[in-house]
KOLGUGU-890509 format. One record per atom (N, C-alpha, C): residue number from 1; z, y, x; atom name. Coordinates in Angstrom, 1 decimal. Last residue first. Example, Ala and Ser with C-alpha at 12.3 -4.5 7.8 and 13.67 -1.06 7.14 Angstrom:
 num     zz     yy     xx atomo
   2    7.1   -2.2   12.8     N
   2    7.1   -1.1   13.7    CA
   2    7.9    0.0   12.9     C
   1    7.8   -5.7   13.2     N
   1    7.8   -4.5   12.3    CA
   1    7.8   -3.3   13.2     C
This chain:
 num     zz     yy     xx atomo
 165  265.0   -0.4 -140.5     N
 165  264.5   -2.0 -140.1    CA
 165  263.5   -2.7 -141.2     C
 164  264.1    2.3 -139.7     N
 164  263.8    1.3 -140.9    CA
 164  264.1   -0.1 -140.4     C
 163  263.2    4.2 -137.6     N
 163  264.4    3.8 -138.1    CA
 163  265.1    2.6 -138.6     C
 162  260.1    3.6 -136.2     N
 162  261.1    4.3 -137.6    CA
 162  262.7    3.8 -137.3     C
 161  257.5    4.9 -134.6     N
 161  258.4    3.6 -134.7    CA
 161  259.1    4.4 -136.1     C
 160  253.7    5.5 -136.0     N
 160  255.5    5.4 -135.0    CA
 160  256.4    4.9 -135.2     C
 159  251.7    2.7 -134.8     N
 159  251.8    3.6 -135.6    CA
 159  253.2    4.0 -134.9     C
 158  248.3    1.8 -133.7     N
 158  249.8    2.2 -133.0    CA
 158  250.3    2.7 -134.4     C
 157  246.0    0.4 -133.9     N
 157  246.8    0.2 -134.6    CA
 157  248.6    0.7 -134.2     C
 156  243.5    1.0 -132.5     N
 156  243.8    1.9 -133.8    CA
 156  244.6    1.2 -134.8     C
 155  242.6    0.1 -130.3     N
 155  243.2   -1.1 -131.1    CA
 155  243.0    0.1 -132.3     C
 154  243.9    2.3 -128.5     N
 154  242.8    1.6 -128.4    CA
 154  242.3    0.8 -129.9     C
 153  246.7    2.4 -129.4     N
 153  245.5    3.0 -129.6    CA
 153  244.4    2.9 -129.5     C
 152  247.3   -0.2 -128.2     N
 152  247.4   -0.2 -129.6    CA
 152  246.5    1.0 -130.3     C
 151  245.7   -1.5 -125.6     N
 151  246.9   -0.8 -126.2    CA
 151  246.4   -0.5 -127.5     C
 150  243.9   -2.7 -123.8     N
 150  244.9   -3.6 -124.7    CA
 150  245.6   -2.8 -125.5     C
 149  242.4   -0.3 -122.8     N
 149  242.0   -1.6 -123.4    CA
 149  242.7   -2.2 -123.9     C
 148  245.2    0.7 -121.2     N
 148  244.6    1.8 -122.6    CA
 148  243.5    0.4 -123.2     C
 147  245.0   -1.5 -119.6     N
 147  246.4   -1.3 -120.4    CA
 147  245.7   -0.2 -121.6     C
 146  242.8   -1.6 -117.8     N
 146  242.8   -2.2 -118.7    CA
 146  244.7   -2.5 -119.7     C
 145  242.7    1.8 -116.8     N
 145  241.6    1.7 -117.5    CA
 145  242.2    0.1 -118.3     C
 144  245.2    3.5 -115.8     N
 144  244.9    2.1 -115.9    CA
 144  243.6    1.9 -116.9     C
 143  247.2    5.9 -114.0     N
 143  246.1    5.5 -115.0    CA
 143  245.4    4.3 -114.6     C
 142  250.2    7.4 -113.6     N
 142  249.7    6.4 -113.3    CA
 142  248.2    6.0 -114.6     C
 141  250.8    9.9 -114.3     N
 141  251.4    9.6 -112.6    CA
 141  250.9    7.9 -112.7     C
 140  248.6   11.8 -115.6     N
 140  249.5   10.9 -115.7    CA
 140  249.5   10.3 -113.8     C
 139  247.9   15.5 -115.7     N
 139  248.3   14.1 -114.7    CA
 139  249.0   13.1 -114.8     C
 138  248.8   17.6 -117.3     N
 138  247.8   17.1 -117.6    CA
 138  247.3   16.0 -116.7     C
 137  250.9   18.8 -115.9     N
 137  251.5   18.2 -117.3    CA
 137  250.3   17.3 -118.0     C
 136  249.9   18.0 -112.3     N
 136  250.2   19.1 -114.0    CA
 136  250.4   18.3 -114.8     C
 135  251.8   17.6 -109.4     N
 135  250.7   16.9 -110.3    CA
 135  250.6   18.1 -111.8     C
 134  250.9   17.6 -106.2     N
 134  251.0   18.4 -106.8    CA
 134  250.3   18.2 -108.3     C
 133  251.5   14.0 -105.2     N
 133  251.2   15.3 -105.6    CA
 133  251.5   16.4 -106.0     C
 132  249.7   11.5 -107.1     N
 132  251.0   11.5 -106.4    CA
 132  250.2   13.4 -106.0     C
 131  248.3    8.4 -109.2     N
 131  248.5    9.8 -108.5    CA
 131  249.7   10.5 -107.8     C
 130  246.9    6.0 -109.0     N
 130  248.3    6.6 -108.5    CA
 130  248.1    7.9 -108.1     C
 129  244.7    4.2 -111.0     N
 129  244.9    5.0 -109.8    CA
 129  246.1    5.5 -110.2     C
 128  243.8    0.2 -111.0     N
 128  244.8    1.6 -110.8    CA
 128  244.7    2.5 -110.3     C
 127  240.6   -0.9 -112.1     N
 127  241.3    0.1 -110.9    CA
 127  242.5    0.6 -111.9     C
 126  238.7   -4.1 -112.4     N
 126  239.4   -2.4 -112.9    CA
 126  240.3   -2.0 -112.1     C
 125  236.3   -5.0 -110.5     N
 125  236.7   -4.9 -111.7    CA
 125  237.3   -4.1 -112.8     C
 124  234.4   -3.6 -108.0     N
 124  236.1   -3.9 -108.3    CA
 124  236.1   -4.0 -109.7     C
 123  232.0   -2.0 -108.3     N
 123  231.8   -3.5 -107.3    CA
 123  233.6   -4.3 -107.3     C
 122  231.2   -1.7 -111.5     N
 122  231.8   -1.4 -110.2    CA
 122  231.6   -2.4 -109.3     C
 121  228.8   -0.4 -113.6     N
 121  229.6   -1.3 -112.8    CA
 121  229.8   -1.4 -112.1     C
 120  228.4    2.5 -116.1     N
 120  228.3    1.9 -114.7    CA
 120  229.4    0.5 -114.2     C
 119  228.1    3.6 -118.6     N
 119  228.4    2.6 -118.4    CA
 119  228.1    2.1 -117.2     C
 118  228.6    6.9 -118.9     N
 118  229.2    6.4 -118.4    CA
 118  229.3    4.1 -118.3     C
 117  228.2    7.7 -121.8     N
 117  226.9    8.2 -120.6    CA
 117  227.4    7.3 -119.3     C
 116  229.9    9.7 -123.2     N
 116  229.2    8.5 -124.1    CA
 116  228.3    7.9 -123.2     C
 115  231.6   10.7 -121.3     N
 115  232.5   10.1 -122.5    CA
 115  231.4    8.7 -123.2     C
 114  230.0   12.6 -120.3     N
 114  230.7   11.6 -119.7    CA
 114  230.7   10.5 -120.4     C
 113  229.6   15.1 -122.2     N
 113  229.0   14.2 -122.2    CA
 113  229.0   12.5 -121.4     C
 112  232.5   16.6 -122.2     N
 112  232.1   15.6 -123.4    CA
 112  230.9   14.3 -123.7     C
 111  233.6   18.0 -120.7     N
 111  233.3   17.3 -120.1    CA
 111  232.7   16.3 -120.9     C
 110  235.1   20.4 -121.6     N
 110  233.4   20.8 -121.1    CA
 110  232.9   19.3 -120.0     C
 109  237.6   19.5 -122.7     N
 109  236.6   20.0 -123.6    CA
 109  235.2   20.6 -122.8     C
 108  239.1   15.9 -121.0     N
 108  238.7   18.0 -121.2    CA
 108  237.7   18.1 -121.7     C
 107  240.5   13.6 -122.1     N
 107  239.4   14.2 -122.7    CA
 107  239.3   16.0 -122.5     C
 106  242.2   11.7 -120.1     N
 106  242.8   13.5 -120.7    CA
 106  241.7   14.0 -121.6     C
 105  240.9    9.7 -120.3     N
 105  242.2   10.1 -120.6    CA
 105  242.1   10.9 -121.6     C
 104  238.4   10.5 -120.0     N
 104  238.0    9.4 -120.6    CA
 104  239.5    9.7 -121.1     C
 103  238.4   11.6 -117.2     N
 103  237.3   11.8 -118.6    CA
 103  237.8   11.9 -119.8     C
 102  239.6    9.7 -115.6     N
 102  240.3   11.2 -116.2    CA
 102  239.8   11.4 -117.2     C
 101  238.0    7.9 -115.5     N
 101  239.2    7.7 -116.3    CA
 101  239.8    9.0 -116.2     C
 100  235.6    9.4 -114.2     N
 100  235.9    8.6 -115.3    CA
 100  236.4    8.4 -115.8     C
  99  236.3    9.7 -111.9     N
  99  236.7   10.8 -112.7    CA
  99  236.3    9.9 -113.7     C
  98  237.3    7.2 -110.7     N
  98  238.4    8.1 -111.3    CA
  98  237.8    9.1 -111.9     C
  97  234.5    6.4 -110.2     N
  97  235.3    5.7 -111.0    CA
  97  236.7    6.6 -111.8     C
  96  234.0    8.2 -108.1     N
  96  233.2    8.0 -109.5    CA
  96  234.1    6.8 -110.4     C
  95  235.5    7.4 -106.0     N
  95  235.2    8.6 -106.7    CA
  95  235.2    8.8 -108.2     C
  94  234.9    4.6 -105.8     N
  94  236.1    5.0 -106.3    CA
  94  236.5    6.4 -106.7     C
  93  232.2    4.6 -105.0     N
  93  232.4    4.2 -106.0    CA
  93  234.0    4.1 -106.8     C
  92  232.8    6.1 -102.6     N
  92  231.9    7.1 -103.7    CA
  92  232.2    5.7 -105.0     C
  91  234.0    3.9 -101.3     N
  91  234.6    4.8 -101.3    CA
  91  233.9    5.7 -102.6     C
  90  231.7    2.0 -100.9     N
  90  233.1    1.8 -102.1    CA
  90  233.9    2.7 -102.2     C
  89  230.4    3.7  -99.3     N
  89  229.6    3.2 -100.6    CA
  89  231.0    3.0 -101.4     C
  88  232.2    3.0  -96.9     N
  88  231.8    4.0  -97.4    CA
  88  231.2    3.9  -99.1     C
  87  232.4    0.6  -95.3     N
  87  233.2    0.8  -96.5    CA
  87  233.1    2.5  -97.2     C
  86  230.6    0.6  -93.4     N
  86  230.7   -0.3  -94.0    CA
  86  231.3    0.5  -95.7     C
  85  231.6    3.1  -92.1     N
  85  230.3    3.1  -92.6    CA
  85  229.8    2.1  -93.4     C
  84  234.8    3.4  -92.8     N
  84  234.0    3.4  -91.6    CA
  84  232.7    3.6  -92.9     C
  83  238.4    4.7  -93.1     N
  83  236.8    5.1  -93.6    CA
  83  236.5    4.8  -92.5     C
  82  241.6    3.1  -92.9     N
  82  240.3    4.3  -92.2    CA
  82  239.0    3.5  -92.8     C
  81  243.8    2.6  -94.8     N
  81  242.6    2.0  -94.4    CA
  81  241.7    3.0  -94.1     C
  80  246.1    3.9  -96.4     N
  80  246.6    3.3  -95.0    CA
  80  244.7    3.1  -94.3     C
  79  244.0    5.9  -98.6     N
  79  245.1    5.3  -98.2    CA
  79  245.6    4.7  -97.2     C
  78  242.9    8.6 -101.1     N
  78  242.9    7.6  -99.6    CA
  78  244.0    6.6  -99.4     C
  77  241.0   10.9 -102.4     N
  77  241.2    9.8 -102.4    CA
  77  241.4    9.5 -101.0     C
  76  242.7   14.2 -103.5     N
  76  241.5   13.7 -102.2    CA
  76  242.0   11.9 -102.6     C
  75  242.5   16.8 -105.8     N
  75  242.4   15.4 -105.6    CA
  75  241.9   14.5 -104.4     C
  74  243.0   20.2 -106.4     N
  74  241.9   18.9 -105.4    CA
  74  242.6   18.1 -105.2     C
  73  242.5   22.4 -108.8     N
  73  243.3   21.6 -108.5    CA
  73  242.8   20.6 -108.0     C
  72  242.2   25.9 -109.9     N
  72  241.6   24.5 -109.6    CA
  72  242.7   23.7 -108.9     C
  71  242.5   27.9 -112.5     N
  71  243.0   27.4 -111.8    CA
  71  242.5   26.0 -111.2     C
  70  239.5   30.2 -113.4     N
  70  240.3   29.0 -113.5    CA
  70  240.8   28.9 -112.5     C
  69  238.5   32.5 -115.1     N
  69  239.4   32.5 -114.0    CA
  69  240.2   31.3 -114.0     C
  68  235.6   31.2 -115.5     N
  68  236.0   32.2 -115.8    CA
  68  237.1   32.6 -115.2     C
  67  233.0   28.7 -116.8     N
  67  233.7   29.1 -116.0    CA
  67  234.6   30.5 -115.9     C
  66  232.1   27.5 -119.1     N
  66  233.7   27.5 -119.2    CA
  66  234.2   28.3 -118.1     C
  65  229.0   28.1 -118.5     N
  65  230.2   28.7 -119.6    CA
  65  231.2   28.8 -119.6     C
  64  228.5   28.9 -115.5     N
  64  228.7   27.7 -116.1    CA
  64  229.4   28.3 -117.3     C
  63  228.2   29.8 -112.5     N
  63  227.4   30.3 -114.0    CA
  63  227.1   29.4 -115.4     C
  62  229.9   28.4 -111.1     N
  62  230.1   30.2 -111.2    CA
  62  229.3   30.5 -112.1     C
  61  229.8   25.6 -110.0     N
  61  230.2   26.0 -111.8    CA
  61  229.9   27.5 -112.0     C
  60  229.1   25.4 -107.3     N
  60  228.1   25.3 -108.4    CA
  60  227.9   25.6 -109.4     C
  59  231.7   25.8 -106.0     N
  59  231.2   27.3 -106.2    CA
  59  230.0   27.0 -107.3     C
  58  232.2   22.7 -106.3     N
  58  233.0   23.9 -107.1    CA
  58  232.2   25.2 -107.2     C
  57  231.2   22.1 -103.6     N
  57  230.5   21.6 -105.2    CA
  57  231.2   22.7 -106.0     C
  56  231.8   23.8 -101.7     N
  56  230.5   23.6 -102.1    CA
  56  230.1   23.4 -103.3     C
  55  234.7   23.1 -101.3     N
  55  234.4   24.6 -101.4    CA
  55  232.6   24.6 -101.8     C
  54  234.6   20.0 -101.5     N
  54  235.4   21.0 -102.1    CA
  54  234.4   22.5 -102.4     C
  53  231.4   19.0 -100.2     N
  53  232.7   19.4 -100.0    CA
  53  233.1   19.8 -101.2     C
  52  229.0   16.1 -101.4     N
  52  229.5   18.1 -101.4    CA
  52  230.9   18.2 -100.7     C
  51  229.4   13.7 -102.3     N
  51  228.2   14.5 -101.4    CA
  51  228.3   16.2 -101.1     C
  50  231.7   14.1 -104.3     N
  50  231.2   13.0 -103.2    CA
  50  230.3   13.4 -102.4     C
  49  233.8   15.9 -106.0     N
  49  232.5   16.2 -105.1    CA
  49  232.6   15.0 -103.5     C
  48  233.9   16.1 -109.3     N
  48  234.1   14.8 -108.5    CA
  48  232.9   15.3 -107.2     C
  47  236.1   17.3 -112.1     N
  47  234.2   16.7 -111.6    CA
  47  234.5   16.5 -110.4     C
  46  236.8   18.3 -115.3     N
  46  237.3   17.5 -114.4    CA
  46  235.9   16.9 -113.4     C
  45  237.9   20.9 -117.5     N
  45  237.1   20.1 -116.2    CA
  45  237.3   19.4 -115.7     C
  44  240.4   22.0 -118.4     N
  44  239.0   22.2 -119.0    CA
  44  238.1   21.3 -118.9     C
  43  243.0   22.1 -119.3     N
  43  242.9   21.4 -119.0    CA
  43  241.2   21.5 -119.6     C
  42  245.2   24.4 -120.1     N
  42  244.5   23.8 -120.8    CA
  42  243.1   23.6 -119.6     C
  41  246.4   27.6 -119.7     N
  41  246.7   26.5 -119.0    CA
  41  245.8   24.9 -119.3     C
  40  246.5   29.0 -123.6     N
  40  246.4   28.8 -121.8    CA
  40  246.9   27.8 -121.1     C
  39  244.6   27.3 -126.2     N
  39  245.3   27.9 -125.6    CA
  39  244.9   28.0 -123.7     C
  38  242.9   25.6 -127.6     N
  38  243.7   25.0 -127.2    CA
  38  244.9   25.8 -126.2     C
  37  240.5   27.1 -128.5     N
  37  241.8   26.4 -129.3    CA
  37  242.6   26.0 -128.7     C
  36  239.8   28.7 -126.1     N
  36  240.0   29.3 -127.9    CA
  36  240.8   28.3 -128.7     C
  35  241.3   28.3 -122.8     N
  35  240.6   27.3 -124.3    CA
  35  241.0   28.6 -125.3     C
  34  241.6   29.1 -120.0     N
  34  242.3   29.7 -121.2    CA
  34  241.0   28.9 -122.3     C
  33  242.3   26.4 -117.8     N
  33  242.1   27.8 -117.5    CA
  33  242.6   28.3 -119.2     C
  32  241.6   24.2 -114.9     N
  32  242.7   24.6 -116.2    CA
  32  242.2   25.9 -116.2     C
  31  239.8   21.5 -113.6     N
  31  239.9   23.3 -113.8    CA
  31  240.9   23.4 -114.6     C
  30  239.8   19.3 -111.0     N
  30  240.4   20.0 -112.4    CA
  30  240.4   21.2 -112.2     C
  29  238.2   16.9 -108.4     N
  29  239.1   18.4 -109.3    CA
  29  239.1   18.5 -110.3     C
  28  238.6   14.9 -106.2     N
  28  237.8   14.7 -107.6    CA
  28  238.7   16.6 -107.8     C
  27  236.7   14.9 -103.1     N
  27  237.3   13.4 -104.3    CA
  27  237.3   14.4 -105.3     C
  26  237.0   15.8  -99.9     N
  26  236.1   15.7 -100.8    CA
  26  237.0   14.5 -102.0     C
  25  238.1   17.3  -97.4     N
  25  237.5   17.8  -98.6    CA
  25  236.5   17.3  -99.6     C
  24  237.6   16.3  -94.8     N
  24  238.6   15.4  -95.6    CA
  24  238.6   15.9  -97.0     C
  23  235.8   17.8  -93.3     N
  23  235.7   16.4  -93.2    CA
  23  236.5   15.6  -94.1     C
  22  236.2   20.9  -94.7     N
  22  236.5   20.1  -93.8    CA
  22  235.8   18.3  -94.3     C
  21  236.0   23.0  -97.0     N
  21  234.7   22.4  -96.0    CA
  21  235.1   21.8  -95.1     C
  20  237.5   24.8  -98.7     N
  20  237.4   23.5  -98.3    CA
  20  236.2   23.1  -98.2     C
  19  237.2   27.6  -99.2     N
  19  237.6   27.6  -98.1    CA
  19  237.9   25.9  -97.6     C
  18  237.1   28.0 -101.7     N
  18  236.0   28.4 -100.7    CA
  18  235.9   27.7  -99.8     C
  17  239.9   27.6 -102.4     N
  17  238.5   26.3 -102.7    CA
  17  237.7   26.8 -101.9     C
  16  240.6   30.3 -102.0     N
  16  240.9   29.0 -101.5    CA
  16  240.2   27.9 -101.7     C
  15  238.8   31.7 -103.7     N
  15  238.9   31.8 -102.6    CA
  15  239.8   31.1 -101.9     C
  14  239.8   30.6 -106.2     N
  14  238.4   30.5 -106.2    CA
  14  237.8   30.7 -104.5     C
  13  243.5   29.0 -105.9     N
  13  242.2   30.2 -106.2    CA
  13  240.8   29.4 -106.1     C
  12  245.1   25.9 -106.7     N
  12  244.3   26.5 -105.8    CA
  12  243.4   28.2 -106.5     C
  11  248.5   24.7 -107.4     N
  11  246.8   25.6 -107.8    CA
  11  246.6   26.5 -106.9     C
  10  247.3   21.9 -105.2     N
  10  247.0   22.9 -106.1    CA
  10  248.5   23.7 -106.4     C
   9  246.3   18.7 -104.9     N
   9  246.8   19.4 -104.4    CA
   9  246.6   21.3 -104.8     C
   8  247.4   15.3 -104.6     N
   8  246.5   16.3 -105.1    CA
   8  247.0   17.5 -105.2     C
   7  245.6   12.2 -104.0     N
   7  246.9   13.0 -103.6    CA
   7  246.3   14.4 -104.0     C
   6  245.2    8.8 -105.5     N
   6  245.0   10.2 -105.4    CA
   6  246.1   11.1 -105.1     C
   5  244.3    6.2 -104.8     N
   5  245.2    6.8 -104.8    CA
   5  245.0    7.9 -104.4     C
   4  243.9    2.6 -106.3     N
   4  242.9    4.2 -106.4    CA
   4  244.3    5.1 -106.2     C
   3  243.4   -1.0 -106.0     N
   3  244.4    0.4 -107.0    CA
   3  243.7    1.6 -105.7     C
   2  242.1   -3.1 -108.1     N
   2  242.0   -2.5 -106.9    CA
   2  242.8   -1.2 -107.4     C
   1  243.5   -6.6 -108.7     N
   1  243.1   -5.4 -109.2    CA
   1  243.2   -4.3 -108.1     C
């Protein structure tokens, strides 16, 4: 199983995201900001700048409905194994894979079309990713695309525990 490790790093302003354009500025972000139903701090966005920097892809949303005074939060994918030109391609395909399972988790409310639009196949079967970080209440510290497959929710058979023997 190929495990995915995100380091992440926040909360960032709109003029600190500007300001990522380096060679190492790039994997996935989250907006948090104020929901009509769901309140403040709420967990809007979640999008993924593989061909863009940080401070590039993000400025894209500025005339985007949900956009407004969000808090952002950058994700860089990596691990012990230097990026070459060979292993690039699997690199965007681990991109793209995590925002997916955030999608797909946390379900933020301006990401809805993901959800039905997403049947791509990986060149890794299923991924752990590990997050680690500056994480939010909206980061599980570990996501598994085949444990939520086996799980009861999934399944729509969880119910809660009781007392009762």
């Amino acid at each position: 199983m190929k495990t995915i490790e995100i380091k992440w790093e926040g909360p960032l302003t709109l003029d600190e995201v500007e300001s990522k354009k380096s060679d190492i500025d790039f994997g996935l972000y989250m907006a948090f900001g104020r929901h009509t139903l769901y309140g403040d701090h709420t967990l809007l966005y979640v999008g993924k700048a593989e061909q863009q920097t940080f401070g590039v892809r993000i400025l894209q949303h500025l005339n985007e409905d949900w956009w407004g005074n969000e808090i952002i939060y950058l994700g860089r994918i990596g691990s012990e194994i230097n990026m070459t030109k060979e292993n690039f391609k699997f690199w965007d395909e681990q991109i793209d894979y995590a925002e997916t399972m955030f999608i797909k988790f946390c379900l933020p409310s301006w990401n809805s079309s993901k959800l039905n639009t997403n049947n791509k196949k990986y060149s890794f079967d299923n991924a752990i990713i590990i997050n680690d970080g500056q994480l939010t209440r909206a980061t599980p510290r570990v996501l598994c695309d085949w444990l939520f497959e086996k799980s009861s929710f999934k399944q729509k058979s969880w119910k809660p525990y009781s007392n009762k023997i």
